[in-house]
C-alpha positions as CSV (number, residue, x, y, z in Angstrom):
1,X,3.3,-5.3,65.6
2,X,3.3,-8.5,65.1
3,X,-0.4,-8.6,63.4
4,X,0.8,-5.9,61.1
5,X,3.7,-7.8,59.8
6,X,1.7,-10.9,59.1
7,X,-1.0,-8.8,57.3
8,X,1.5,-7.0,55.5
9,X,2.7,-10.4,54.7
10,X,-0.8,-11.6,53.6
11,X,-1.4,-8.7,51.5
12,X,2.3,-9.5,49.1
13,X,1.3,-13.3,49.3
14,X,-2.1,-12.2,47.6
15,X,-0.5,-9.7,45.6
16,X,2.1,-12.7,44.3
17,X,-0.9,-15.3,43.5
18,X,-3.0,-12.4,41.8
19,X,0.7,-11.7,39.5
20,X,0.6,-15.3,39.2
21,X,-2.8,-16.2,38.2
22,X,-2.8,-13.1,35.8
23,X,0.6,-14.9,34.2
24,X,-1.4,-18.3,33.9
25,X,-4.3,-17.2,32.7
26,X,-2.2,-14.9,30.0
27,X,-0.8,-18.5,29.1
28,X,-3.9,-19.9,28.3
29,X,-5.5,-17.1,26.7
30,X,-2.2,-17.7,24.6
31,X,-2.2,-21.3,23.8
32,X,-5.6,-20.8,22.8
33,X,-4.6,-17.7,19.7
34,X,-1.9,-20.1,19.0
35,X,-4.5,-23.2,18.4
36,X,-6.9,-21.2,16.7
37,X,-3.9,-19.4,14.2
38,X,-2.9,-23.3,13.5
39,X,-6.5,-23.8,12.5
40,X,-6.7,-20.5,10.3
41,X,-7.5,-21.1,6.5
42,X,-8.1,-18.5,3.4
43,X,-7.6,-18.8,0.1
44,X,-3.7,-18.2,0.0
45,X,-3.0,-20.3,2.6
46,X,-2.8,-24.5,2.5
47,X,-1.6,-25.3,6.0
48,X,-0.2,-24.3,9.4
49,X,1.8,-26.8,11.6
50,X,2.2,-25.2,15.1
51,X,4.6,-26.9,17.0
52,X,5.4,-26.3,21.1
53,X,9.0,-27.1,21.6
54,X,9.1,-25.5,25.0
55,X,7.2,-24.6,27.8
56,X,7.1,-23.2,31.5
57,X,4.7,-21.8,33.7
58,X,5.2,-17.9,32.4
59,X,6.7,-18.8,29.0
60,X,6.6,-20.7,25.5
61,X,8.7,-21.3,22.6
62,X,7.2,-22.6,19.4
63,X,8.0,-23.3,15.9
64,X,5.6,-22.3,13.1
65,X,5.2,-23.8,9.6
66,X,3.1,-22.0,6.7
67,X,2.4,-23.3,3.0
68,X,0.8,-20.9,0.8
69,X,-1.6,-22.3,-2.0
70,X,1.1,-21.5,-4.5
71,X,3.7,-23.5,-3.2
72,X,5.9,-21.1,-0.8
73,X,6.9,-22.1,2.4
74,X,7.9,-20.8,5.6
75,X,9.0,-21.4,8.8
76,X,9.4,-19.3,12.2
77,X,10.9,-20.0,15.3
78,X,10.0,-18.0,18.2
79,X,8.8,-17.7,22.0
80,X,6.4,-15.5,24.6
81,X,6.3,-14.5,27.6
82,X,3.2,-13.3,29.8
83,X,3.0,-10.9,32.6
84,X,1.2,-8.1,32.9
85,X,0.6,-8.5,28.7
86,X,2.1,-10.9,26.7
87,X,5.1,-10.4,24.4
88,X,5.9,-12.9,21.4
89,X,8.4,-13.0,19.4
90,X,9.3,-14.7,16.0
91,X,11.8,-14.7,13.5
92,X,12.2,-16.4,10.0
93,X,14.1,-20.0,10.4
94,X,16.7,-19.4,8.0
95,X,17.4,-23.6,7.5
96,X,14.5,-24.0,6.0
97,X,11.4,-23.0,3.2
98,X,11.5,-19.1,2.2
99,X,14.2,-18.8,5.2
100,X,17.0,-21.1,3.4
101,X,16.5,-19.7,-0.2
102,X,17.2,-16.0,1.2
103,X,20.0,-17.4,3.2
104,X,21.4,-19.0,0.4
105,X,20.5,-16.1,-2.4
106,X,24.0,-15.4,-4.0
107,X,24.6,-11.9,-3.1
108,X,22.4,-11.0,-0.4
109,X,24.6,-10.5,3.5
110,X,22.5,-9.5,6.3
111,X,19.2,-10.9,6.0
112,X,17.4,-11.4,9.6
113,X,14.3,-10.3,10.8
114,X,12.0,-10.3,13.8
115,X,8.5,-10.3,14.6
116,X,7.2,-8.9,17.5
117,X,3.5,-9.1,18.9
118,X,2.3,-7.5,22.3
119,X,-0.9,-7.7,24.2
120,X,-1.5,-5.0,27.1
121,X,-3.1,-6.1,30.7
122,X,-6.6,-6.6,29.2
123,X,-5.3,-8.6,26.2
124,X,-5.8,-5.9,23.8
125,X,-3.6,-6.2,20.6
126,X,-0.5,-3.5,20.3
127,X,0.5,-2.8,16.8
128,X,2.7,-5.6,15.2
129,X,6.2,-4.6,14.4
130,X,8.4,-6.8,12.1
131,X,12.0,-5.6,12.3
132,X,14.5,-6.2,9.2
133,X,18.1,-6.2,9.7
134,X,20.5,-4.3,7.6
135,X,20.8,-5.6,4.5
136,X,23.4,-6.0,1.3
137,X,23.2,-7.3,-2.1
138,X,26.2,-7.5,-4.3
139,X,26.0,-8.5,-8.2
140,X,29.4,-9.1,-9.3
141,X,28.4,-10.0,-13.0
142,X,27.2,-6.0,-13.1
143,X,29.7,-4.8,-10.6
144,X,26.3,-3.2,-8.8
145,X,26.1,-3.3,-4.6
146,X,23.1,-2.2,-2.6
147,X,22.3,-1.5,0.9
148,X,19.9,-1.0,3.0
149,X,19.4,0.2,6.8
150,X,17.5,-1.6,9.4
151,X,13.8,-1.5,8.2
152,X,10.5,-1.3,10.0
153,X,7.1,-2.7,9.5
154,X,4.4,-2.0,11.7
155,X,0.4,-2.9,11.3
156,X,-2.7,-2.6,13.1
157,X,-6.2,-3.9,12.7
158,X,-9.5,-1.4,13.6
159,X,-12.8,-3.6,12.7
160,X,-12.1,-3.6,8.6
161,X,-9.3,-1.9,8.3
162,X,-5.8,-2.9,8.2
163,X,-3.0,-0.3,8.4
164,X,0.8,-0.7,7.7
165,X,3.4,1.4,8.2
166,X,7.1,0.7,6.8
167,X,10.2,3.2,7.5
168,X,13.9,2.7,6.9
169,X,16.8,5.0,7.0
170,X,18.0,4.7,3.5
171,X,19.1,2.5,0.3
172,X,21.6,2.9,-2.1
173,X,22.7,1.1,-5.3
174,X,26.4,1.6,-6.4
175,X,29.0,1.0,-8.8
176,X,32.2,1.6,-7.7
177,X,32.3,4.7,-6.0
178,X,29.5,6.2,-8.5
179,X,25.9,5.8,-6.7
180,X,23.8,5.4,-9.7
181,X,21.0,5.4,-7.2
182,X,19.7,6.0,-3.5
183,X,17.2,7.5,-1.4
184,X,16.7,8.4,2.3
185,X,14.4,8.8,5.2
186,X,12.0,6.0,3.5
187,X,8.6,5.8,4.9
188,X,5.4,4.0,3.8
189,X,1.7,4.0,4.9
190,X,-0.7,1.8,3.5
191,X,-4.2,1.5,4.6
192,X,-6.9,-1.6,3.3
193,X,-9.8,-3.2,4.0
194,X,-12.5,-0.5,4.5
195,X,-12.4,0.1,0.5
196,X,-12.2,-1.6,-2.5
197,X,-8.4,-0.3,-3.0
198,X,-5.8,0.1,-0.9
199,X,-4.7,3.6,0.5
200,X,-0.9,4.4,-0.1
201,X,1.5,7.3,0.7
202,X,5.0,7.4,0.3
203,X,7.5,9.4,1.4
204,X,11.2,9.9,1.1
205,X,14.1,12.7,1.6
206,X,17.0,13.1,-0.6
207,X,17.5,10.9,-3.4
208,X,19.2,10.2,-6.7
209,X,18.3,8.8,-9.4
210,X,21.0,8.5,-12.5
211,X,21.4,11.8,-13.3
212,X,18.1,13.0,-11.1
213,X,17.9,14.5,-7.9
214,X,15.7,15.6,-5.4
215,X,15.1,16.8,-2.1
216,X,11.8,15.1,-1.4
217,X,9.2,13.1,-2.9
218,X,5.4,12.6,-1.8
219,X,3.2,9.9,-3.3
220,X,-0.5,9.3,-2.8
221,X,-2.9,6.8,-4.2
222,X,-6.1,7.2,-2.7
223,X,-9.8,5.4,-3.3
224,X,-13.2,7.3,-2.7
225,X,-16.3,5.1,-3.8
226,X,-18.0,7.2,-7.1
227,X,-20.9,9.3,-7.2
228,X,-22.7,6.0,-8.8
229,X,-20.9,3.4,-6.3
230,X,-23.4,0.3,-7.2
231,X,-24.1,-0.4,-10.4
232,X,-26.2,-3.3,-11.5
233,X,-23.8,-4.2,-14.5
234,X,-20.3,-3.2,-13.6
235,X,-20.8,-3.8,-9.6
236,X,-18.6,-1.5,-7.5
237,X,-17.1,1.3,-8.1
238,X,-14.4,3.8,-7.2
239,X,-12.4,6.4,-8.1
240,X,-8.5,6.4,-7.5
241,X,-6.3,9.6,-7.0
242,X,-2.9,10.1,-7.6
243,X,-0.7,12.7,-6.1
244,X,3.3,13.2,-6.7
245,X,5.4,15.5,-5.6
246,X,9.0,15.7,-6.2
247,X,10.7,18.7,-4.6
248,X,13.9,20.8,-6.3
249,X,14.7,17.9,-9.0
250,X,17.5,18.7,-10.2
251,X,18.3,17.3,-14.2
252,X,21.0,17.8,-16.6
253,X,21.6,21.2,-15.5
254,X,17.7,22.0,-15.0
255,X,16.1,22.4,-12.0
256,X,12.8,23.5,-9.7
257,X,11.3,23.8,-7.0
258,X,8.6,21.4,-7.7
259,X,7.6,19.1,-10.2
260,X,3.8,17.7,-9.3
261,X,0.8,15.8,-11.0
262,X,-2.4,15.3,-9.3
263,X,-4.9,13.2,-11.6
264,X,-8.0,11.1,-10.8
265,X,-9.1,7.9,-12.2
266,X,-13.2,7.4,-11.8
267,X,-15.4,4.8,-11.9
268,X,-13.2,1.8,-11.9
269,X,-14.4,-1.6,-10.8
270,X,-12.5,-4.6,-10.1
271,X,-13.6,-6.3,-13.5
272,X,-11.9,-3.1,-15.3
273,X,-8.5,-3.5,-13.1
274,X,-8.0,-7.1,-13.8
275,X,-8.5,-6.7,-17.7
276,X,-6.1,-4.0,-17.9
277,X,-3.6,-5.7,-15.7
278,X,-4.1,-8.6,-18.7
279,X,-4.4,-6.1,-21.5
280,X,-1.3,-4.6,-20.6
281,X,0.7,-7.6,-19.7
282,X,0.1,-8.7,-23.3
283,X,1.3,-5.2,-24.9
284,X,4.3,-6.1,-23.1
285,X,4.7,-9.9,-24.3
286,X,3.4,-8.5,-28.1
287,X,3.6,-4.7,-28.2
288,X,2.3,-5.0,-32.0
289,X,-0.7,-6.9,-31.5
290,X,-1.1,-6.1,-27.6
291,X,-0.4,-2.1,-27.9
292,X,-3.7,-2.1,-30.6
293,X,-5.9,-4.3,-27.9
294,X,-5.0,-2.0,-25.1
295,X,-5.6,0.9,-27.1
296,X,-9.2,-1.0,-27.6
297,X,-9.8,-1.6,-23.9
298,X,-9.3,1.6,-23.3
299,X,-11.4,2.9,-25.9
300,X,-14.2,0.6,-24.5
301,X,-13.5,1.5,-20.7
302,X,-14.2,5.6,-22.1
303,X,-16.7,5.0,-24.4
304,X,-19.0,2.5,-22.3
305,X,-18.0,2.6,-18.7
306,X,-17.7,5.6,-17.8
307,X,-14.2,5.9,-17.2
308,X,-11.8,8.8,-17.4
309,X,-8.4,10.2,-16.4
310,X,-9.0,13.6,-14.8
311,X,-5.5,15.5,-14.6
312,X,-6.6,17.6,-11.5
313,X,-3.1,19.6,-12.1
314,X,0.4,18.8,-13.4
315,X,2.8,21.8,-12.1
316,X,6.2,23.0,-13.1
317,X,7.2,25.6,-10.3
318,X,10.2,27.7,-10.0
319,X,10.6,30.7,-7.9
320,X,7.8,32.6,-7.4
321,X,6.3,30.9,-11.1
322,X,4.4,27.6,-11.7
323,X,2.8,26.4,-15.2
324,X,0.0,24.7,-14.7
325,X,-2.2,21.4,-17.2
326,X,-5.5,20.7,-16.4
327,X,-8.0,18.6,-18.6
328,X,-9.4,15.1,-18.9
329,X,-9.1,12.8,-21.0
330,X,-12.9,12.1,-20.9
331,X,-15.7,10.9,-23.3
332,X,-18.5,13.2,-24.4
333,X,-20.7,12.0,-27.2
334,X,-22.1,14.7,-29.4
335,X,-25.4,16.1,-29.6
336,X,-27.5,13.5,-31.6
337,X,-29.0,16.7,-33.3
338,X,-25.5,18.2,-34.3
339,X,-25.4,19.2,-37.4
340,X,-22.6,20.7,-40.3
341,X,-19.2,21.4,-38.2
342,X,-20.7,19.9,-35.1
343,X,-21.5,16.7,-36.7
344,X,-18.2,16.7,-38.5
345,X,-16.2,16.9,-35.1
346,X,-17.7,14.2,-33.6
347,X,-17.5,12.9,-29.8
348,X,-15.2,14.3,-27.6
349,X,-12.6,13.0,-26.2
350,X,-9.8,15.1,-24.4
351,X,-9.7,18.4,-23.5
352,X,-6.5,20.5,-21.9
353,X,-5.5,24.1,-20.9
354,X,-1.9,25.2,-20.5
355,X,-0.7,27.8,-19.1
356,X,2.8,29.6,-18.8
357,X,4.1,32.7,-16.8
358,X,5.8,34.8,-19.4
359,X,8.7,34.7,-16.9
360,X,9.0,30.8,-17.5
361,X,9.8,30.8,-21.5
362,X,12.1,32.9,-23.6
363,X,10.3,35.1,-25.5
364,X,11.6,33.8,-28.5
365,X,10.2,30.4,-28.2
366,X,7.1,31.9,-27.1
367,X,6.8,33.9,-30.6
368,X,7.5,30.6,-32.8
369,X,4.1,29.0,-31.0
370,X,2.1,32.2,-31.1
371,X,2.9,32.9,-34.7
372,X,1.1,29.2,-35.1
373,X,-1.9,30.2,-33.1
374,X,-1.3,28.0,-30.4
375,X,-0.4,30.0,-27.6
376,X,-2.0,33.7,-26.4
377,X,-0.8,35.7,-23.9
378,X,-3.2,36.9,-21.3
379,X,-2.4,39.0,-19.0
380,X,1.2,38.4,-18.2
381,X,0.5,34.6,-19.0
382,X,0.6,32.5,-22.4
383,X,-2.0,30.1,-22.7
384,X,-2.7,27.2,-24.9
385,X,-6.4,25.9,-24.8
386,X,-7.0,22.4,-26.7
387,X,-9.9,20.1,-27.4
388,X,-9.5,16.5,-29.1
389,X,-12.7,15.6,-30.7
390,X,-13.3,12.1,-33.1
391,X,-13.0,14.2,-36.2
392,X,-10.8,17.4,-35.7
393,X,-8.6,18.3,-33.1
394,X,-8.4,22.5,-31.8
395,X,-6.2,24.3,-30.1
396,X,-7.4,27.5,-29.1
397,X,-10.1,26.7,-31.2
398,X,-8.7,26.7,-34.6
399,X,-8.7,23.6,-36.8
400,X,-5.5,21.6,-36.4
401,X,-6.3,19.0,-38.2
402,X,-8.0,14.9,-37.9
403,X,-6.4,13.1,-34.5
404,X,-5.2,10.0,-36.8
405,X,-3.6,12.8,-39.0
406,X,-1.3,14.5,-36.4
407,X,-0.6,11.2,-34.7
408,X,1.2,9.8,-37.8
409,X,3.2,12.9,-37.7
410,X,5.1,11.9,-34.3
């Protein structure tokens, strides 16, 4: 008896200083993350000061300070504890850097956050989650208050690729007891790193929006590398889809089921996204002078680079009905042997195909466009075919006239 009681005994004491060793090893296995994060360095960021303001045998607290390049600072305050996995926690020290200007933002009630970062038994990382508060903003000048719920950001790293995922329950901006707008059920994916643009879907239930509402709305931006992904003199390319999806908007007495636009963007490179970010900012500062260089780049980005919008389908569907637009707005550059009408059209530039149920338009609107030439009806469905050349412009391939002609009309 007495031989089994010590060797029980034995057996919990080694049991203890396994649990033990496991916690002190899971500390230093810690304190050596935390010296090599104090020593990490990119191109945003200027400095980290880690500082340990606590310490025990199964535990730490810390204090974190970050300076970005541009001048931002931040602080954290937080603390871990190890056993069987580590679990550290952090949240944004609200006396101080990017803390104390929220904190002190006229307006804003609420604001707190916390980090959290978990390693299993092995030390594998779990997914980050950053936890917001809920929030309020209040701007008395416009009489406008927002809110938001509690808010979660969670993100994971696989080799390359960096996923986030944010969720929320809902936000709403009012004024007075009129909520000009809100949505709910937010969520967010994002996914980076494995291409040369980011992944994005978004997601939300109900909203309104002024004087639209909805049930739902889906969007998607999405990279694939091109069919010519390396080219010596643009470098890397991709192409970037775009999906939305807004379910039964509702608008000034219309409504549908679903309002969607799926369109691709091909060949860009990063060169071409940085100029138009620039191009575009400068239409804004100078629309006179910046709208005519935009118009330009674009005209280059076609012409020379390859680029072009291709609207995949834009969708109007009610009931059992749906109009559909599909074209591109594409370069083509004519036949170096055309000849006579050919020659006189010149390159291509857009082309487009609409088409209607005949449930979805009065008949008498229909008759004021078909009398004009530019719609058929086919089959139960009107359809409006058009094709934007240099020269002349065709809609179901009769002459409407020189591009720069029907443009000064508008």
């Amino acid at each position: 008896m007495g031989a089994k009681v010590w060797g029980a005994a034995a057996a919990v004491a080694a049991a203890a200083a396994a649990g033990i060793g496991m916690v002190v090893w899971e500390g230093r296995v810690w304190d050596e993350r935390a010296l090599e994060a104090a020593n990490l360095k990119n191109e945003a960021l200027k400095s980290v000061a880690f500082t340990e303001t606590g310490r025990t045998w199964n535990s730490r607290a810390f204090n974190v300070e970050v300076e970005l390049v541009n001048g931002i600072k931040a602080a954290w305050k937080g603390e871990a504890h190890f056993g069987f996995g580590t679990r550290t926690t952090a949240s944004l020290d609200l006396t101080q850097g990017l803390g104390a200007r929220l904190a002190q933002m006229k307006g804003l009630e609420g604001f707190g956050d916390k980090l959290t970062l978990e390693t299993s038994v092995t030390g594998a990382l779990k997914p980050a989650v950053w936890a917001f508060n809920p929030m309020t903003f209040r701007d008395e000048a416009e009489g406008l208050v927002c809110k938001s719920d509690a808010a979660v950001v969670k993100g994971e790293k696989a080799g390359e690729r960096i996923s986030v995922h944010f969720s929320t329950g809902s936000w709403s901006c009012s004024k007075g007891d009129q909520v000009q707008a809100s949505m709910k059920n937010l969520a967010a994916e994002i996914h980076m790193g494995d291409k040369p643009a980011a992944d994005l879907v978004f997601t939300s239930g109900p909203f309104v929006s002024e004087d639209l509402t909805g049930e739902a709305v889906r969007v998607v931006f999405k990279a694939n590398m091109s069919s010519d992904p390396v080219n010596a003199k643009t470098g890397r390319r991709w192409d970037e889809r775009v999906e939305l999806s807004i379910k039964s908007p509702k608008v000034e007495g219309e409504s549908a089921d679903e309002v969607g636009l799926d369109l691709t963007v091909t060949n860009l490179t990063e060169a071409f996204v940085a100029k138009l970010q620039q191009k575009t900012q400068a239409a804004t500062d100078d629309p006179k002078n910046g709208a005519i260089e935009l118009l330009s780049f674009w005209d280059s980005a076609f012409r020379y680079d390859g680029v072009s919008i291709q609207i995949n389908d834009a969708k109007y569907v009610r009931g059992k009905d749906a109009a559909h637009l599909k074209g591109a707005f594409a370069f083509k550059a004519m036949d170096p042997d055309a000849e006579g009408k050919e020659l006189a059209k010149g390159d291509q530039w857009a082309n487009f195909f609409l088409t209607i149920p005949e449930n979805m338009i009065s008949k008498s609107t229909a008759a004021l466009y078909m009398a004009e030439g530019d719609m058929r009806l086919i089959d139960g469905v009107y359809q409006t075919k058009v094709d934007v050349f240099a020269g002349a412009v065709f809609v179901n391939d009769a002459y409407k006239g020189s591009p720069i002609a029907l443009l000064s009309l508008l």
